[in-house]
Backbone as numpy.savetxt, mean C-alpha at the origin, in Angstrom:
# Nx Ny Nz CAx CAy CAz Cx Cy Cz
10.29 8.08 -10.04 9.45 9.27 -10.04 10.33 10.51 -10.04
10.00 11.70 -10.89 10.72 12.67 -10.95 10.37 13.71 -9.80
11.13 14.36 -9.66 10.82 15.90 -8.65 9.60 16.02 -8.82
9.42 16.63 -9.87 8.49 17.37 -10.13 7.21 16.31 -10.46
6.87 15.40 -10.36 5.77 14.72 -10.14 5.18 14.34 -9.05
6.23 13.79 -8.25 6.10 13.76 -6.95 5.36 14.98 -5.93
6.16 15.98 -6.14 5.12 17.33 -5.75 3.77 17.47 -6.61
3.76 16.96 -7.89 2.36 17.23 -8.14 1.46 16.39 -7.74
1.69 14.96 -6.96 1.29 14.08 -6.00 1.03 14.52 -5.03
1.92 15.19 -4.53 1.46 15.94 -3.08 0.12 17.30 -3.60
0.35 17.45 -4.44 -0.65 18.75 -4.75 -2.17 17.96 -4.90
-1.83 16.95 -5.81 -3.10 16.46 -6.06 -3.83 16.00 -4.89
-3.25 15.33 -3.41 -3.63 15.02 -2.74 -4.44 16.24 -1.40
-3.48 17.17 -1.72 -4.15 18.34 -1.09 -5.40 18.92 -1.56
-6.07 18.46 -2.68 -7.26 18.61 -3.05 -8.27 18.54 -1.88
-7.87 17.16 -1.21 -9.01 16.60 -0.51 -8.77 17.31 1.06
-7.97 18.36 1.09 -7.85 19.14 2.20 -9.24 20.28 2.35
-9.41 20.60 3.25 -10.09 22.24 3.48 -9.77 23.04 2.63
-9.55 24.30 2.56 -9.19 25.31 1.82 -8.28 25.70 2.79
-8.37 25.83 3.93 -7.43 26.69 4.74 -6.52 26.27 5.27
-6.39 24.51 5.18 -5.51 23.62 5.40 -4.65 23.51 3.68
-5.04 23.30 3.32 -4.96 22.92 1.88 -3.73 24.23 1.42
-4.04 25.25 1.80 -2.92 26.67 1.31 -1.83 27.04 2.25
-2.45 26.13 3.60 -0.70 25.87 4.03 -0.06 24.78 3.89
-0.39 23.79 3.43 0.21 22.45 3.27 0.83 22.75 1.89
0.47 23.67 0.84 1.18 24.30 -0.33 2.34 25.04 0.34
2.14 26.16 0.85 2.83 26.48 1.64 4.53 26.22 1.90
4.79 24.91 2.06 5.52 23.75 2.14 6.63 23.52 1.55
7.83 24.24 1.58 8.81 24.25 0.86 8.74 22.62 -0.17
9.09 22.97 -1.45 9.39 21.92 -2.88 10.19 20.93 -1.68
11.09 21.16 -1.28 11.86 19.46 -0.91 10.69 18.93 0.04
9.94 19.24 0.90 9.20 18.92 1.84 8.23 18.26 1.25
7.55 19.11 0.17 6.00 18.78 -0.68 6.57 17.12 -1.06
7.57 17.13 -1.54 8.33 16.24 -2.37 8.65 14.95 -1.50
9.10 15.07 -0.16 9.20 13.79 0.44 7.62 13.64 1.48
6.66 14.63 1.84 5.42 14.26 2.25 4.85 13.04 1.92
4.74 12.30 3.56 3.82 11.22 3.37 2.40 10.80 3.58
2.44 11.63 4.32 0.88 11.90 4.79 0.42 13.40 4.77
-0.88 13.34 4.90 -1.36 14.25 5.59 -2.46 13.93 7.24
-2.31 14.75 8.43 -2.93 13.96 9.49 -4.11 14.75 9.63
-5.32 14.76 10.03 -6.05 15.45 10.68 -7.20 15.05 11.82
-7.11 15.85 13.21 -7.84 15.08 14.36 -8.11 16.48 14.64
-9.42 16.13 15.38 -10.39 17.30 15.58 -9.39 17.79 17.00
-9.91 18.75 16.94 -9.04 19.20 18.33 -7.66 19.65 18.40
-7.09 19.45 17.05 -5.72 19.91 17.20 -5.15 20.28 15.62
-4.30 20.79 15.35 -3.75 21.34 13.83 -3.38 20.43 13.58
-3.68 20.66 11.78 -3.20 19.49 11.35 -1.91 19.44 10.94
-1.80 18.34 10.96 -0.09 18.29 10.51 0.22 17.13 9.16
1.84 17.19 8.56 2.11 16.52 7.50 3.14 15.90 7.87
3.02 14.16 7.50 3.82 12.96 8.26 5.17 13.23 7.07
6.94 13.83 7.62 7.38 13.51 6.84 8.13 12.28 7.33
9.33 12.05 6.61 10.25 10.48 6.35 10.74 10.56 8.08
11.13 11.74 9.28 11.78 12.26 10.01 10.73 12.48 11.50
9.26 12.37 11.13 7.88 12.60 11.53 6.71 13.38 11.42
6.14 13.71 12.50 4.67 14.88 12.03 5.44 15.56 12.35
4.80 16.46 11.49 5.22 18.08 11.35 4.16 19.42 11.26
3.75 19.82 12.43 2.43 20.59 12.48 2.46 21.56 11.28
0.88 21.59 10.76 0.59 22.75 9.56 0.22 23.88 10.00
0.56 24.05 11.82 -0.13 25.35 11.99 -1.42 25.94 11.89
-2.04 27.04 12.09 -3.19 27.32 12.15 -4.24 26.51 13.08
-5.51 27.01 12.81 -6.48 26.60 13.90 -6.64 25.07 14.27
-7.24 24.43 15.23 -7.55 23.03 14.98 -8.54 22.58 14.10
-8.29 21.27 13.88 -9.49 20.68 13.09 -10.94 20.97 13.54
-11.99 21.07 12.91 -12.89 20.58 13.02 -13.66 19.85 12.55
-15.03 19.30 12.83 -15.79 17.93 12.75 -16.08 18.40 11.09
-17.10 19.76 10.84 -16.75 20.45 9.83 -16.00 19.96 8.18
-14.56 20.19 9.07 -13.39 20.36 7.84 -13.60 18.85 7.55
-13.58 17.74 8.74 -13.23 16.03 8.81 -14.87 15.45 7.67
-15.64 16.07 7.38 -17.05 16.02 6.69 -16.59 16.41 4.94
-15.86 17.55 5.01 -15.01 18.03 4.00 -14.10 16.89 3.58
-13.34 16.07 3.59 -12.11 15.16 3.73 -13.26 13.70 3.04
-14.51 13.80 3.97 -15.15 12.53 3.38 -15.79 12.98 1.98
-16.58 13.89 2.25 -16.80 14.83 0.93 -16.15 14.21 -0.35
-14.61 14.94 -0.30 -14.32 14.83 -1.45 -13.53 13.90 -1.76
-13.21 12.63 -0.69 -12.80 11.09 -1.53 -14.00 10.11 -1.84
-15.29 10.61 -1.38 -16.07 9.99 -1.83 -16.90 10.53 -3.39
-16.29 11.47 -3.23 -17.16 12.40 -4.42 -18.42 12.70 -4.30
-18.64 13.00 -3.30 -19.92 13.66 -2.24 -21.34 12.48 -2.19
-20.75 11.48 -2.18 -21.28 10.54 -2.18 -21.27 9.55 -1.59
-20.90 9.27 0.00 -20.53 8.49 1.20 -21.58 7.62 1.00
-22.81 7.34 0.61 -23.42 6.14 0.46 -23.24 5.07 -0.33
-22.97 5.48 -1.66 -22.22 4.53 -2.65 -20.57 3.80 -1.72
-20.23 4.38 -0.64 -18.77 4.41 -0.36 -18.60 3.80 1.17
-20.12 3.66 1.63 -20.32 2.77 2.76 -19.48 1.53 3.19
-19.61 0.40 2.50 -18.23 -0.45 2.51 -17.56 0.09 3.04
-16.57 0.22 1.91 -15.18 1.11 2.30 -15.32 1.63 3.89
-15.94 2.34 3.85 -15.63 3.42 5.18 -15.87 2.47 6.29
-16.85 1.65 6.29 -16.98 0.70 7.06 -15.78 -0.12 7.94
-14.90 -0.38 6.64 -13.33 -0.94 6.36 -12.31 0.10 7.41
-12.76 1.57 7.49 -11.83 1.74 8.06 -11.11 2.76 7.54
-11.43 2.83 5.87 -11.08 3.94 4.85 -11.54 3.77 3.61
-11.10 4.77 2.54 -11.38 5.20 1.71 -10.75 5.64 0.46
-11.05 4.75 -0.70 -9.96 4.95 -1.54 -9.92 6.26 -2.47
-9.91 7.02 -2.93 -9.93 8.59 -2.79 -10.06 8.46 -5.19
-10.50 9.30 -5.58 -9.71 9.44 -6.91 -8.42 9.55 -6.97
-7.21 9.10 -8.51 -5.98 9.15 -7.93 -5.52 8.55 -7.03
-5.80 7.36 -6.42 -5.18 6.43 -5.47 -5.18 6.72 -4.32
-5.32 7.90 -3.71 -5.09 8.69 -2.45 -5.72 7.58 -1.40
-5.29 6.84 -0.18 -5.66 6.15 0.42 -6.76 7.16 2.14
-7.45 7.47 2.36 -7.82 8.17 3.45 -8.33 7.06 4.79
-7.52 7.03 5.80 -8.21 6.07 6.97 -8.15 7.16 8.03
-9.58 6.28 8.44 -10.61 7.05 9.70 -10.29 6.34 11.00
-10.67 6.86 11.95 -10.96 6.66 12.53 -12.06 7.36 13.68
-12.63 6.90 14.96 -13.85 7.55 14.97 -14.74 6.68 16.39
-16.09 6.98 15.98 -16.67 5.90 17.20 -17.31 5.08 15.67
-17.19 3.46 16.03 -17.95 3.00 15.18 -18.89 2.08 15.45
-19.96 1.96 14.66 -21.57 1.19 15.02 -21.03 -0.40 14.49
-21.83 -0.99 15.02 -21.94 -2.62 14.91 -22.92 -2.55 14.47
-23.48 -4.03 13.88 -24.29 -4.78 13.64 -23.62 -6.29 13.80
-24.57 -7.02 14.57 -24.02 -8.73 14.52 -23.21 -9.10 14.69
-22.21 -7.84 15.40 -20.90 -8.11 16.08 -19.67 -8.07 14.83
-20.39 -7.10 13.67 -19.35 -6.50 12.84 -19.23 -5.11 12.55
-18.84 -4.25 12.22 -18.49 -2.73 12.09 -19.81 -2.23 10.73
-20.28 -1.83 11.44 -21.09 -1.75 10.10 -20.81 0.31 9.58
-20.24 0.68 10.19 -19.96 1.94 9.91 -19.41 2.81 11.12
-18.97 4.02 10.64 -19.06 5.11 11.79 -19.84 6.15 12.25
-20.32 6.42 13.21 -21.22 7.25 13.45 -20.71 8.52 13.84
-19.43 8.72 13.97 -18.58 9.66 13.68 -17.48 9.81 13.89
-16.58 10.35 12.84 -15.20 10.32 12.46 -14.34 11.36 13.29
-13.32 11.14 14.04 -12.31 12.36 14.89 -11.13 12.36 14.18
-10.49 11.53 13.39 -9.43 11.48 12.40 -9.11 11.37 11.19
-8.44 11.56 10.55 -8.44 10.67 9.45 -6.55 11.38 8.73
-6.03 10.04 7.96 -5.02 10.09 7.52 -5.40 9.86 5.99
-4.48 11.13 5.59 -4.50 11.01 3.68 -3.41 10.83 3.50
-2.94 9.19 2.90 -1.86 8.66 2.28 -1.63 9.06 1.02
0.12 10.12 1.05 0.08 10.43 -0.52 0.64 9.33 -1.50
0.03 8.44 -2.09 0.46 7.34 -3.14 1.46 7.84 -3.98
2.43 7.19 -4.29 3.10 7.99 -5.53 3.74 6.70 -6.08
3.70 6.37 -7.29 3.87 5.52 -8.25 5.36 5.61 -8.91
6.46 5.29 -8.33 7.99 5.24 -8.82 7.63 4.01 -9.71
7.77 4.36 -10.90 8.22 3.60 -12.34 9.69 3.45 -12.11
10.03 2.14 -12.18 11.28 1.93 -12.10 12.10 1.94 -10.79
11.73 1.96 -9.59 11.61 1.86 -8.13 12.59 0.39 -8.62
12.06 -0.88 -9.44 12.67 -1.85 -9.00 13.94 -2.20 -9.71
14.02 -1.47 -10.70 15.78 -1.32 -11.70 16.56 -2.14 -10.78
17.26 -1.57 -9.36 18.12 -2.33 -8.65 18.21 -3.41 -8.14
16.89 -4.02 -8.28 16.94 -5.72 -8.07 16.21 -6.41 -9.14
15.35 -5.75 -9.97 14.79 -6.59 -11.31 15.95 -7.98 -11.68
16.98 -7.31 -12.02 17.47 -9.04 -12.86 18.15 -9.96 -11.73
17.81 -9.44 -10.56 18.24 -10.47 -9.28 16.86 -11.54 -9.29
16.03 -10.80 -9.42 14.65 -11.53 -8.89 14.16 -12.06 -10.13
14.16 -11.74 -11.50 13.41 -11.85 -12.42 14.24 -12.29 -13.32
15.57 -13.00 -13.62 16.88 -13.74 -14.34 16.03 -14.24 -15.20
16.58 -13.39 -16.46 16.18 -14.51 -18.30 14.51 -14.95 -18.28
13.74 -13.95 -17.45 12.02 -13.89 -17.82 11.60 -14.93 -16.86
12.19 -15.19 -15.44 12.04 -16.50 -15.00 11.57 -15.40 -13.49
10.87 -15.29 -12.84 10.64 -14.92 -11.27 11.18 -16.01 -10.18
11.66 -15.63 -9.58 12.60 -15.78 -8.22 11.03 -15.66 -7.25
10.42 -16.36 -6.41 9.76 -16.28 -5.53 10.41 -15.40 -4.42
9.62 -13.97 -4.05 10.48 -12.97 -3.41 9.77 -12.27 -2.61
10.78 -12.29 -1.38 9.89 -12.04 -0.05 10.26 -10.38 0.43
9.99 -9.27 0.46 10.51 -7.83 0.71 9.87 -7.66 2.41
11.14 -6.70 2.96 10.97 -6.79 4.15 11.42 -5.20 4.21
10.87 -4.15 5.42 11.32 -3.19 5.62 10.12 -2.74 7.16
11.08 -1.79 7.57 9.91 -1.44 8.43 8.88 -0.81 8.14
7.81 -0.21 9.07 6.65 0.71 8.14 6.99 1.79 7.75
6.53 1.71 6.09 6.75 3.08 5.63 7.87 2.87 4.82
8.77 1.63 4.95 9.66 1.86 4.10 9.61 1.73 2.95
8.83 1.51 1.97 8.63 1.95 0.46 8.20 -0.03 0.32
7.90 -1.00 1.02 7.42 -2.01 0.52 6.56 -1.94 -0.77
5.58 -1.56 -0.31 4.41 -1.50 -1.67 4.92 -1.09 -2.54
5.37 0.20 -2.63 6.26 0.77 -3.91 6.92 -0.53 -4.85
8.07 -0.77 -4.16 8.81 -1.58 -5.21 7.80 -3.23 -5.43
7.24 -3.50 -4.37 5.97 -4.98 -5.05 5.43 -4.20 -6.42
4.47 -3.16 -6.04 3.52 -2.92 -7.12 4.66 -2.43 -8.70
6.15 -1.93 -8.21 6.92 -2.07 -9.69 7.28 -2.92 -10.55
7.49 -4.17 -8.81 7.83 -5.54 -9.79 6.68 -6.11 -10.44
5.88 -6.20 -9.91 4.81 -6.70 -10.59 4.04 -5.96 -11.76
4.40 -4.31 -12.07 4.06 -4.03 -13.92 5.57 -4.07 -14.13
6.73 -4.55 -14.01 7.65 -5.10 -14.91 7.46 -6.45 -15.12
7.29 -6.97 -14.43 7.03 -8.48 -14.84 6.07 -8.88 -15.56
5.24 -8.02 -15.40 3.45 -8.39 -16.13 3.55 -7.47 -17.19
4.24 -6.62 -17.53 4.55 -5.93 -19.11 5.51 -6.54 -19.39
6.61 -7.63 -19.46 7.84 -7.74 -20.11 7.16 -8.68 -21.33
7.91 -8.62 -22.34 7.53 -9.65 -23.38 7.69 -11.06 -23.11
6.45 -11.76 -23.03 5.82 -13.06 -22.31 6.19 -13.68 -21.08
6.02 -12.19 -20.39 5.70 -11.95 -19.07 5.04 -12.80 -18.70
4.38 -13.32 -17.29 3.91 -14.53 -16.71 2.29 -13.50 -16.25
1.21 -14.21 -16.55 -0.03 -13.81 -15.95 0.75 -13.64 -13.74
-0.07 -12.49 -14.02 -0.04 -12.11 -12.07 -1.08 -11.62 -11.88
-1.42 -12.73 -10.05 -2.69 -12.84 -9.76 -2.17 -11.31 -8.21
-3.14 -9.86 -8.07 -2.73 -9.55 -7.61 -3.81 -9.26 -6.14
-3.37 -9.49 -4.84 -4.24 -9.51 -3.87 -4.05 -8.28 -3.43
-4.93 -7.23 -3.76 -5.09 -5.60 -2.98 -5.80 -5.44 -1.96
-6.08 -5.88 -1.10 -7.03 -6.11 -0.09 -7.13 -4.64 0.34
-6.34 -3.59 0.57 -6.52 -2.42 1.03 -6.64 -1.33 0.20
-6.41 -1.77 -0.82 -6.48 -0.71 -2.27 -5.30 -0.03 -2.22
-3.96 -0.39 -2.29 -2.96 0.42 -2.28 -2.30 0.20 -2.94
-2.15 -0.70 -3.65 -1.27 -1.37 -4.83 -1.99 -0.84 -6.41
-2.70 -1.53 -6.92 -3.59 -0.97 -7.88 -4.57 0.18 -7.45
-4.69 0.35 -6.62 -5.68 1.19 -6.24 -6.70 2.13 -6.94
-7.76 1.11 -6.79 -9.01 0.46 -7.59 -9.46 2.04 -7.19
-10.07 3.14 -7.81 -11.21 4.03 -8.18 -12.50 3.40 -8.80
-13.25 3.30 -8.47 -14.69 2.60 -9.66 -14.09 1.96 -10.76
-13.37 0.56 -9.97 -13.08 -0.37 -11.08 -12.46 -0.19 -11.95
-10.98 0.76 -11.98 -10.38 1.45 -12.37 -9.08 1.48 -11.57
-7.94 0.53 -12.32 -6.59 0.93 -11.40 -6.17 2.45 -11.33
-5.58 3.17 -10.18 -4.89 4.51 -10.55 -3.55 4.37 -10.50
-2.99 3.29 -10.68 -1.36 2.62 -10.47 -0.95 1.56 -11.28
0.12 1.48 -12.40 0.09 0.95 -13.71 0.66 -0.54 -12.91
0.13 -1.41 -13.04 0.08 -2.72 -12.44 0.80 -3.68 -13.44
0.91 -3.36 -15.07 1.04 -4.49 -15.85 0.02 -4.74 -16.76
-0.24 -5.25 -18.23 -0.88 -5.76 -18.69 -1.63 -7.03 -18.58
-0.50 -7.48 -17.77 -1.07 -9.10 -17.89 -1.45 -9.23 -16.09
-1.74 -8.32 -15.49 -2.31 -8.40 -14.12 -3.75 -8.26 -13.73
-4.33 -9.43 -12.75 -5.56 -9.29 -12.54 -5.44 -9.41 -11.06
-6.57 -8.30 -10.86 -6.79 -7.60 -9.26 -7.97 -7.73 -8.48
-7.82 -8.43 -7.59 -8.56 -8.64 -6.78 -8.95 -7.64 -5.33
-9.33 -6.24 -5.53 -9.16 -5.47 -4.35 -10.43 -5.64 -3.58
-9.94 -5.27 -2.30 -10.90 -5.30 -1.30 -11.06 -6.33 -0.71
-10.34 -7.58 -0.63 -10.51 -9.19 -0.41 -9.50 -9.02 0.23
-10.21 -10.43 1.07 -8.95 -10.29 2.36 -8.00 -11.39 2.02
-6.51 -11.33 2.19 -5.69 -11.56 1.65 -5.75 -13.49 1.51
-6.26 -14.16 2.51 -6.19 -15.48 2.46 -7.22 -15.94 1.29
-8.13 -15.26 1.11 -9.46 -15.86 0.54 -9.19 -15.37 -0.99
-8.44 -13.89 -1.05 -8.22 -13.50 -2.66 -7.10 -14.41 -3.06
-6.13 -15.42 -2.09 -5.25 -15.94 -3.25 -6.02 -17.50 -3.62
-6.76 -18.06 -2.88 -7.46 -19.22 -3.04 -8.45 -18.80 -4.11
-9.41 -17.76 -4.50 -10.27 -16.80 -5.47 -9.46 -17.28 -7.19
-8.03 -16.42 -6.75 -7.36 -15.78 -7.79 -6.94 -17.56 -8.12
-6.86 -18.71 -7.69 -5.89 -19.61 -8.07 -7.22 -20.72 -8.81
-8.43 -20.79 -8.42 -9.62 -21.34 -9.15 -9.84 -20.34 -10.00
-10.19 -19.11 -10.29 -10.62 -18.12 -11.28 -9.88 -17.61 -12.53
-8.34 -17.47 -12.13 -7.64 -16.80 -12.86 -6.00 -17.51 -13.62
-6.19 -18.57 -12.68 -5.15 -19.39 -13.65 -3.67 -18.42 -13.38
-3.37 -18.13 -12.16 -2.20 -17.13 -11.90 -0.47 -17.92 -12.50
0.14 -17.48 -12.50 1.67 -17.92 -12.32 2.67 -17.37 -11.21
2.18 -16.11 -11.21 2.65 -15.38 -10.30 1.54 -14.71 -8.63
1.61 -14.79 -8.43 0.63 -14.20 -6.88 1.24 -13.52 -6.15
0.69 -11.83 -6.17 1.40 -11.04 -5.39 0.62 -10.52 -4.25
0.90 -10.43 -2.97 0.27 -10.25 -1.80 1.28 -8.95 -1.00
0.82 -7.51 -0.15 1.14 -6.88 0.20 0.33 -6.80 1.79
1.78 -7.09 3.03 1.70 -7.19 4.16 1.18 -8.40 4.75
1.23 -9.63 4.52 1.61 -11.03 5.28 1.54 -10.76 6.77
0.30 -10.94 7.80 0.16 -10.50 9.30 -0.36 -11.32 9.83
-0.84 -12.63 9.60 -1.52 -14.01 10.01 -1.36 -15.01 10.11
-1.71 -15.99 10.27 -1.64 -17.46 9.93 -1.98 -17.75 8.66
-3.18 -17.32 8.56 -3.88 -18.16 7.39 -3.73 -17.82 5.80
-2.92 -16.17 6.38 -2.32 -15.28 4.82 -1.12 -16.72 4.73
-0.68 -16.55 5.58 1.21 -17.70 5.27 0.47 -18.85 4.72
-0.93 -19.26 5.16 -0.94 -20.74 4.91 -1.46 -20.65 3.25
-2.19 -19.74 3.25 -2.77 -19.22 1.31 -1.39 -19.18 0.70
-0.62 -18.59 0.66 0.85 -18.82 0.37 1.39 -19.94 -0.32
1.11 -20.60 0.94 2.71 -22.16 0.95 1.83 -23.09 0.42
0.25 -22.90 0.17 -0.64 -23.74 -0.81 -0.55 -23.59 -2.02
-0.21 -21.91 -2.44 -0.10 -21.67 -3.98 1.15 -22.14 -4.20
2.27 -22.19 -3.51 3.29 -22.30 -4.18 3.39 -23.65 -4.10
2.44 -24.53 -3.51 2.39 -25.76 -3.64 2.27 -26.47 -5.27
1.54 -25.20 -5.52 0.52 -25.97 -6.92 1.48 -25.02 -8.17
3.03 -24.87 -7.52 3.82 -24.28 -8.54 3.76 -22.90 -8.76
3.07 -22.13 -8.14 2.78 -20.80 -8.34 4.11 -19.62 -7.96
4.63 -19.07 -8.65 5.37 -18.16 -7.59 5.01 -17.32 -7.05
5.48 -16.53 -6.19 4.93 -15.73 -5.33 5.83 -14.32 -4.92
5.17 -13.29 -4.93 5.96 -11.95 -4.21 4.77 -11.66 -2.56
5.64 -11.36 -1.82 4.96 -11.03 -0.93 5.90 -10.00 0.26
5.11 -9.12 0.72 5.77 -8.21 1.91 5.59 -8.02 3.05
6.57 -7.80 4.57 6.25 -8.49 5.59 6.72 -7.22 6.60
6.29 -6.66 7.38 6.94 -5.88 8.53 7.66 -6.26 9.21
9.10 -5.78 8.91 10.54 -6.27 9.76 11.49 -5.88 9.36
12.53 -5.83 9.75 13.65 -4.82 9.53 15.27 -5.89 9.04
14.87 -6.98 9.68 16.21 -7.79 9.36 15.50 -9.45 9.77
16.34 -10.04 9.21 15.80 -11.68 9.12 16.04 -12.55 10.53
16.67 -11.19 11.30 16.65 -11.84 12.74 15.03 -11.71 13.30
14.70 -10.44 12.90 13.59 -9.97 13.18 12.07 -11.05 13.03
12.38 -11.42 11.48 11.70 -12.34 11.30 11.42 -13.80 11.67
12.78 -14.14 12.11 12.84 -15.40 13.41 11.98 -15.17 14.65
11.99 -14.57 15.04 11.52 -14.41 16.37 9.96 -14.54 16.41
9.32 -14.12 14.79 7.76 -14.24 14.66 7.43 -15.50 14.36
6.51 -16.25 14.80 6.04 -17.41 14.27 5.43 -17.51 13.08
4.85 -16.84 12.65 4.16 -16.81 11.50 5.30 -16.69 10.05
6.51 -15.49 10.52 7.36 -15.10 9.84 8.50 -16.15 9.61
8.51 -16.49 10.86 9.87 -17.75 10.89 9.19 -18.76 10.10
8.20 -19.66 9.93 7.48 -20.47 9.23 7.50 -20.03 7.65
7.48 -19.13 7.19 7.57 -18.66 6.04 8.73 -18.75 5.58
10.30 -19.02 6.24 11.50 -18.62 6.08 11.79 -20.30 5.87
11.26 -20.49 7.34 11.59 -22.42 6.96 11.27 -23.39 6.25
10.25 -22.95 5.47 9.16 -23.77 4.67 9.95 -24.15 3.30
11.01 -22.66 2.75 11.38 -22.79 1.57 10.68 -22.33 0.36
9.76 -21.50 0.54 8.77 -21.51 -0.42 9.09 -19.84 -1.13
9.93 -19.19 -0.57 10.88 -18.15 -0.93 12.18 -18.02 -1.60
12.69 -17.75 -2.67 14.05 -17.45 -3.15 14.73 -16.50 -2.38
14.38 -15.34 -2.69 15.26 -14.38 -2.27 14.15 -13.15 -1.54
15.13 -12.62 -0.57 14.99 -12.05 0.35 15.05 -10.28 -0.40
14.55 -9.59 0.26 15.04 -7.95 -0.34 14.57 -7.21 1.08
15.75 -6.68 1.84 15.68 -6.05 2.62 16.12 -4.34 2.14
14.67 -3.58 2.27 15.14 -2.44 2.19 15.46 -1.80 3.62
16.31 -0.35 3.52 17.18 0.36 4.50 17.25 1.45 3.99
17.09 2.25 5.02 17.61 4.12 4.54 19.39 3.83 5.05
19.90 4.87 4.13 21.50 4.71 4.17 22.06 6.36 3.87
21.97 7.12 4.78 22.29 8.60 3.77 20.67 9.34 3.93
20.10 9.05 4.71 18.62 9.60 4.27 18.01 8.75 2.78
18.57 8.02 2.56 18.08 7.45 0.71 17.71 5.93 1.30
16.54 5.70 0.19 16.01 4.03 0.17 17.33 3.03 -0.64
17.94 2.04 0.10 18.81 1.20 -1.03 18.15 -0.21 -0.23
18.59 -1.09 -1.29 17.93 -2.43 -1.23 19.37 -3.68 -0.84
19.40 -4.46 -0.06 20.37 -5.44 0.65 19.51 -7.01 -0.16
19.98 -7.79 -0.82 19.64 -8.99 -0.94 19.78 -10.19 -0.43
19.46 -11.01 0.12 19.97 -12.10 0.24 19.35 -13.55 0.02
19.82 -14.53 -0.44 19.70 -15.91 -0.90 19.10 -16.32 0.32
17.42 -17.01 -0.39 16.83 -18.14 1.03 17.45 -19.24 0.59
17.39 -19.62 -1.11 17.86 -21.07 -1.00 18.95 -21.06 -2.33
């Protein structure tokens, strides 16, 4: 992603601000606009913008319930009933990919979330789509049109999704590229607008968003005839066990995990099981080094 797109990412996302939030978050010196990851807003206090370093107050008045009505407003496209689901979920997938999560008091039904009855927060994730994010490990993982089953690890925030959702439109655009089955369960990868990716996924990729990650790869492996199966954030049992079934039936697999080093991942049961099973090639540990994202590899088998 260039400079100058990246800030127009951040601009675009300030759409879904107030007006009076919205012209100080411009405000925002170019290098700042440019590494912005969020935007925060909670009633009761100013809002602020999450950078790589932390929040960083936007100054001015506090939120109000108001402005937080404004925010649903315009990722729903003034239309929160069509968008029920979603919000239900927890958030909201915005036009342009923009991810927005609430939080709030929320109503049940039958001992499930059936909505909120009102919202005190909410976070606007600025998406930004690095084409070519995966250049530095493509022919590690992907040797002579062949995929390496590949497991990415970083802490939160460290650009996981980014480089999954690159490998997977390089792999799924290369010439006779392998069909990829892709599990979006949160809408952040393709990130589905009205059935509509806003994030170039590949030609030969089919998306399953909004499904929860165990049930979209069992979906995607009767429906879609995958080769590849890509899954973003692995946090369960039963995600690992959807996994080590596809790759049973030959499937390869990309998938991403919260952790910082492969010691890290020992210590989890769910994670260590994934490591011992074998059902992984190679490892990609990202790291800031210099303030900059670089990528560490290493051989599972």
């Amino acid at each position: 992603m260039t400079y100058s797109s990246a800030v127009e990412r951040f601009d675009r996302a300030a759409l879904l601000l107030p007006h009076s939030i919205r012209e100080r978050a411009r405000e925002m010196k170019r290098e700042s606009r440019e590494k912005c990851e969020e935007f925060r807003l909670r009633i009761g206090c100013p809002a602020s913008a999450v950078m790589p370093e932390g929040e960083k107050s936007l100054g001015g008045d506090p939120v109000t319930k108001r402005e937080l009505c404004f925010v649903l407003e315009a990722a729903t496209g003034a239309s929160m009933h069509t968008a029920s689901q979603k919000i239900a979920e927890g958030f909201i997938t915005a036009k342009g990919g923009f991810r927005v999560g609430l939080c709030g008091t929320v109503g049940t039904s039958g001992g499930e979330v059936s909505g909120f009855s009102s919202v005190s927060s909410a976070a606007i994730r600025i998406s930004r789509e690095m084409v070519g994010a995966s250049e530095p490990v493509i022919d590690a993982v992907f040797p002579a049109g062949r995929l390496k089953s590949t497991l990415i690890i970083s802490p939160p925030g460290g650009g996981k999704t980014t480089l999954l959702r690159d490998i997977v439109r390089h792999i799924s655009s290369a010439d006779g590229g392998p069909r990829v089955g892709l599990c979006d369960e949160r809408s952040e990868i393709a990130a589905f607008y009205e059935g509509e990716p806003m994030m170039d996924v590949g030609k030969r990729t089919d998306v399953l968003d909004g499904c929860p990650k165990a049930k979209a790869v069992g979906m995607l492996m009767r429906s879609m005839n995958p080769e590849v199966i890509a899954v973003d954030e692995i946090t369960a049992e039963e995600d690992a066990e959807a996994m080590i079934r596809a790759s049973h039936c030959g499937i390869k697999l990309i998938a991403t995990l919260h952790a910082a080093s492969t010691g890290e991942l020992g210590a989890r049961p769910v994670y260590k099981r994934l490591l011992t099973c074998g059902i992984f090639e190679e490892l990609i540990v990202i790291e800031r080094r210099d303030g900059r994202r670089a990528y560490r590899r290493e051989a599972l088998i």
